[in-house]
N, C-alpha and C positions, 0 to 999 in steps of 0.2 A: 566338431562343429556343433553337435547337441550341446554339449557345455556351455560354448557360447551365446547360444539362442536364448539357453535358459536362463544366464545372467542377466541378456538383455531384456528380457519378460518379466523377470523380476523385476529388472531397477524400472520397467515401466510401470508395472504392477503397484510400487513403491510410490510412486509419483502419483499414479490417479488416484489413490488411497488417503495420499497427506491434505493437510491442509492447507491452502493456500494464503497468506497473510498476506495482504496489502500495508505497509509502515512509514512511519516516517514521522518528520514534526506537522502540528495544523498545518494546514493550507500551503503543504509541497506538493501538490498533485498525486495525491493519491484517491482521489473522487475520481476523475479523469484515467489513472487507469483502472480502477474495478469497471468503468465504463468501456473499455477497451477490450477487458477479459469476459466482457460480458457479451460483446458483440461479435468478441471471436468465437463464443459459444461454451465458454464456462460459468456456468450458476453462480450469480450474486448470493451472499446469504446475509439478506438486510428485513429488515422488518417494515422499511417504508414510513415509520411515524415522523422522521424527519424530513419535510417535505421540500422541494426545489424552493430557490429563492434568489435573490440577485447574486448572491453572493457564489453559488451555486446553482445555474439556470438549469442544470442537467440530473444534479440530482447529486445528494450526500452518501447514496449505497451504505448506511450506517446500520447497523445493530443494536439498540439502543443499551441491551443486558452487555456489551460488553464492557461499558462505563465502570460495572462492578466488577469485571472479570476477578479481582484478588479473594472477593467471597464467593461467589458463584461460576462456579465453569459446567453447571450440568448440561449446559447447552453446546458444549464441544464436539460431542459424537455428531449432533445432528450437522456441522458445519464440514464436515470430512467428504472431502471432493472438490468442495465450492470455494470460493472466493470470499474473504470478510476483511473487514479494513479493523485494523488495531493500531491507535495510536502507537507513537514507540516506548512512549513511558509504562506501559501497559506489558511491554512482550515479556518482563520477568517472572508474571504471574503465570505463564502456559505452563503448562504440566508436562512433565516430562516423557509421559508414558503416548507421548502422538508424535508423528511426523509431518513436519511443518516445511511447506516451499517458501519463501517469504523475500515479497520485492519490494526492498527499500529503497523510497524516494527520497530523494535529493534535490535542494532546490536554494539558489540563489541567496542567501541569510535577509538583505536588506530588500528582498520580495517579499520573503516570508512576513518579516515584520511589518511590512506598509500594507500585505494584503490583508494581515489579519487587524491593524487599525482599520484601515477601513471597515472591516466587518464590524469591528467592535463600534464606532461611529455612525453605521447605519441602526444597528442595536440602543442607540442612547447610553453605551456604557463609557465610562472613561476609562483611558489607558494611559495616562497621562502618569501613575504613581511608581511606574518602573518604565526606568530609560530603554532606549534601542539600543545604547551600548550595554548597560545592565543583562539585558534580556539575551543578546546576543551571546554574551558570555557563557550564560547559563544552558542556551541552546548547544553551543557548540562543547563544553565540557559534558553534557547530556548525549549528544551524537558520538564523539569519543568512547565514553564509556559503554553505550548500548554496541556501538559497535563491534570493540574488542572481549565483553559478552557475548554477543551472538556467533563471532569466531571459535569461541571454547563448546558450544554446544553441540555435541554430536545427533541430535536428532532435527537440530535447523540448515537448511541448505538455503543459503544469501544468495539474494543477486542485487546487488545495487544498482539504481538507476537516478539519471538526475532529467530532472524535466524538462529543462529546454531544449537538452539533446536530443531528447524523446520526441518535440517537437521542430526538430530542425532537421531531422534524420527519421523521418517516422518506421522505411519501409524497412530500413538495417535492424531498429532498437524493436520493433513487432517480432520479424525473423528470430532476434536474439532471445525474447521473454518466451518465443513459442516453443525453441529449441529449450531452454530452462524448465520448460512445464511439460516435457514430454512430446514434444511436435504434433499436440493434438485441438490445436486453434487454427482457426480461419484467420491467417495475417492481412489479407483484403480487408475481412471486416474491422477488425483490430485498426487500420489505418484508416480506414473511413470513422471512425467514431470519434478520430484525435480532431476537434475544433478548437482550429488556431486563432478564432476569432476570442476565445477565453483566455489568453495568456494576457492578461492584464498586470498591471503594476511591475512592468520591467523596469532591470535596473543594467 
């Protein structure tokens, strides 16, 4: 029975110690859940310079240092426990000497794209020089690959998640992220933070 108690001490041990990565491509909802792990009472580790906005009323939860993550990682020890959001194009630079939980979002292809035109649109930028179908290619060849990368890596433990499920099923897919991170979230709060009045540009 000792034995057992102490593996399970461990792998919890294991858990509160890693670091938690929020992933995925832009604007798949991954704002929305560090908002989620945040309310169920796990530490955002964001810097605040990017401030809410229409595009995000609730908040970007961004890190600005991690833009350069492939030169600089000295800022990894202090992120150990919390919650930080990493693009996905970003996860090859993590170093291998940490332990990383990492929930990857999932979200609709032809959402993605019309939600991040509109972003871009409200920004005065154009996006007009590469196609939806162009882009989409490039997305979905880039999600394959990161994928079956982070399957080979022994120190990343995946949970994929896709967002509308998250917000069609809130109290199952809470349950399920809380049991993933060690069952030491508040899933009441985690479901109160999910605003379904934000799922714009369905497809």
């Amino acid at each position: 029975m000792n034995i057992f108690f102490n593996l399970f001490k461990r792998k919890q041990n294991r858990v509160k110690n890693s670091t938690v990565i929020i992933s995925g491509l832009p604007r798949s909802g991954t704002s929305m859940m560090m908002r989620m792990l945040e309310a169920g009472g796990l530490a955002p580790f964001t810097d605040h310079i990017r401030k809410p906005d229409n595009d995000n009323p609730k908040g970007y939860y961004e890190f600005e240092r991690v833009k350069k993550l492939e030169k600089d990682k000295s800022w990894l020890p202090e992120a150990k426990g919390k919650a930080v959001k990493i693009i996905s194009i970003l996860l090859k630079h993590l170093p291998s000497e940490y332990e990383y939980k990492v929930i990857f979002m999932h979200r609709n292809m032809e959402e993605i794209l019309a939600s991040q035109a509109r972003m871009l649109a409200r920004r005065g930028k154009d996006s007009s020089s590469v196609t939806d179908d162009e882009l989409s290619k490039k997305f979905n060849v880039h999600l394959k690959n990161i994928k079956e990368w982070l399957a080979d890596q022994p120190n990343f433990d995946v949970m994929h998640v896709t967002y509308h499920e998250v917000i069609q099923n809130r109290r199952y897919h809470c349950k399920k992220i809380n049991e993933f991170l060690g069952n030491r979230l508040d899933v009441k709060q985690m479901i109160s933070a999910i605003d379904k009045t934000l799922y714009r540009n369905k497809r």
